[in-house]
Structures are given as C-alpha cells and as structure tokens.
C-alpha positions, 0 to 999 in steps of 0.5 A, a space after each residue: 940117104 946119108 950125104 952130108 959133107 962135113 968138111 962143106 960149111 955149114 948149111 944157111 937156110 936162102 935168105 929170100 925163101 917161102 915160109 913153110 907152116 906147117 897147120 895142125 901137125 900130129 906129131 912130134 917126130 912129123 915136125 923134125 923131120 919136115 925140119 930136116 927137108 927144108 934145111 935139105 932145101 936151104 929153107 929155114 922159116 918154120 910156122 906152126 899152127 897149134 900142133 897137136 901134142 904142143 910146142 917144144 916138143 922133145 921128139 921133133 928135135 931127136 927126129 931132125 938130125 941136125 936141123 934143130 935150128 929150123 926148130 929153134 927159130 920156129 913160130 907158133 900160132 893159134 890160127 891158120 889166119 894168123 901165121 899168114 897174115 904177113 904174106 901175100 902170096 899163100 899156096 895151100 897143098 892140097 888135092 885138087 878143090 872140087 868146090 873152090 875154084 882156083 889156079 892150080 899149080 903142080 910142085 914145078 910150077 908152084 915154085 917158078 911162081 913163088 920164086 918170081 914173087 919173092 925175087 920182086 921183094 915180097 912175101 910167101 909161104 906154103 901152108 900143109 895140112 895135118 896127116 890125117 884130114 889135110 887143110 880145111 876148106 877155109 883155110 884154103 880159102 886163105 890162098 891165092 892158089 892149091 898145089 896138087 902133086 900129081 902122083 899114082 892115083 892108086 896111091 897117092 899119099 905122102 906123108 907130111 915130111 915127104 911133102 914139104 921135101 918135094 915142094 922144097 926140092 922143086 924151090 931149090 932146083 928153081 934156081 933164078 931161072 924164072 921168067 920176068 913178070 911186071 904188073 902194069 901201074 901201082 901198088 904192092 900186093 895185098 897182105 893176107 891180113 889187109 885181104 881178110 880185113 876187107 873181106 870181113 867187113 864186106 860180109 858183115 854187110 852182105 849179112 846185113 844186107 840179107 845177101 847170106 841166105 839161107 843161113 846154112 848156106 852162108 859159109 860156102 857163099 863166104 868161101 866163093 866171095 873169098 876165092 873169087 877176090 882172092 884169084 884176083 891177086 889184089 894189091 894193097 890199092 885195090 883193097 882201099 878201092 873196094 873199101 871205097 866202094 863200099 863206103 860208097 854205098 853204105 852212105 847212098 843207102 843212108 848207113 855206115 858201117 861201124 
C-alpha cells in the first residue's frame, strides 16, 4: 500500500524502541522487507543472527524500498545468546510452548509490556525465528516470555516480514498510554548475559552434583531450570544473591567451583 508522504521529513526510527533480531533468517528479500515495517513502525535496530545466505546481501537492500538505513546499521552475530545478552527483557514469537511454561503475551499485550520496560530506562528486543522451523526450544528458553499471535487456527502462518510488522504496528499504536509498574527495593533487571553466566555455572554443579540424570534428559532439565529462573525476572541483586547461594554451598560441601 503506496503511503509515503515526500513532502513529510524524513522518517527517525524512536530512539527509546525494542531491538528486532531477526535469528537464522533464509533469504535476502525476507530481511529488506522486515527492514521496511520497522522503518514503517519507527524501529530502527536490526540484529541478524547468521543468516543463511550471509551478510550484505544485495537482495535485501532491493526489497527495502527506502529502509536501507535499517539495513546499513544492521549487527551480525553467531549466536542467538549473543545478540541478546545486552537485553533484559527478550520476547520470543512463537506458537504457544507446549513444554516450556512461560507468560504468554498476544501482540497488544506484548507491547504495553516492552513499552513500560523501556520507558524505566532498559533494555529489550524481539527475537523471530527462521521461515521455515521457528525459534528453537533453547532459544526460547532465552526469553522472559512468548508472543503468540492469535489468528485463524486453519491458517495461521505468516511470513517473516508480516510478523515483525504486526508486532511493529502494536509498538507504535502503544503510544505512552501504558500503565505505571514499580518494583519495590532495589536493583536493575538482569541482563540476558548476567543470567546466562549464573545459570551456566548453576549447571555445571547440578552436573557434577549428579542432578542431570539420565543423561538424555539433561537438556529438557536445563530448559525447565532456565524458564523457572527466567519467569522470575530477576534483577542484577538476585543473580549475585544466588551466586551467593551457591558458593555457599559449595564451601559446606567442602568444594569450590572453578
């Protein structure tokens, strides 16, 4: 639908808006095009996590249609654990988990949430997954919560760009009309990266320990540890609490961890 107004100034992406990354895409063309909604959508932070066919790639600036400074500004990284461990507050879209528990928020919701987060001064994204397969489970194990985008259950696929353009569309018709939300004592919310340090090493004494048994169980332990900590929302005082904890533990036993 043809609507740009060239007598308007040109479109700045909000300054305070969530980092759309974008995880394994397939194709070129899918990525200028989820450039475009978020320009669409005043969002201007692109993260690409080793997209299939490499990065530049010549078809996605062709597919933007004048949001090649989306593109240009674009961050590349190997893993979805990199491209969020700035964040603390990481939304993965997916269909609704049958094996993880987590808030579940529809698009609407999803934004009132990230906007409140943001407008306390930190940091958030949303992560997509490739066209064909989605997200995997640990990378939804990553995020504090899902997007499920409640649409004909007889058809219910989007593609990539249409994705990020809905969830764009909510963030922009959000507006600041979102309700006050304060956390009692103190503490900044826990980066992804702080998170994923503590719980690393939480598993590798659960692991010594004997706790991931049987071994072909370990990973779906891992993820329910992750969820259950994750849904918890934990500030950067927590993380050092439970470290705390740990060591604590460590030297009754008469170990260290190392």
């Amino acid at each position: 639908m043809a609507g740009t107004d060239k007598s308007k100034a040109a479109a700045q992406p909000d300054a305070v808006a969530p980092v759309i990354i974008l995880v394994r895409p397939q194709l070129g063309e899918n990525i200028g095009a989820c450039a475009r909604a978020m320009l669409n959508c005043a969002l201007g932070e692109m993260r690409l996590v080793a997209p299939r066919d490499g990065w530049p790639n010549p078809a996605a600036e062709a597919m933007a249609s004048g949001a090649v400074s989306v593109l240009e500004n674009a961050k590349l990284y190997e893993t979805t654990q990199d491209a969020v461990a700035d964040l603390n507050l990481v939304l993965a879209t997916t269909a609704r988990s049958r094996d993880q528990v987590k808030d579940a928020y529809v698009p609407r919701e999803a934004a009132s949430v990230m906007k409140r987060h943001l407008a306390e001064g930190h940091r958030g994204g949303i992560l997509f997954g490739p066209e064909r397969a989605g997200l995997e489970n640990d990378e939804v194990a990553l995020a504090d919560a899902i997007v499920h985008v409640p649409l004909n259950p007889a058809f219910a696929s989007l593609n990539l760009a249409q994705a990020v353009l809905l969830l764009g569309y909510e963030w922009y018709q959000a507006g600041d009309a979102t309700p006050e939300r304060t956390m009692s004592g103190s503490g900044e919310p826990a980066s992804v990266e702080d998170r994923e340090y503590f719980l690393t090493r939480l598993e590798r004494e659960l692991q010594d320990g004997g706790f991931l048994y049987p071994d072909h169980l370990a990973p779906t332990i891992k993820r329910n540890l992750r969820n259950f900590f994750n849904r918890a929302r934990m500030t950067d005082q927590d993380v050092r609490t439970l470290h705390g904890v740990v060591s604590a533990l460590l030297q009754k036993d008469g170990r260290s961890d190392g």
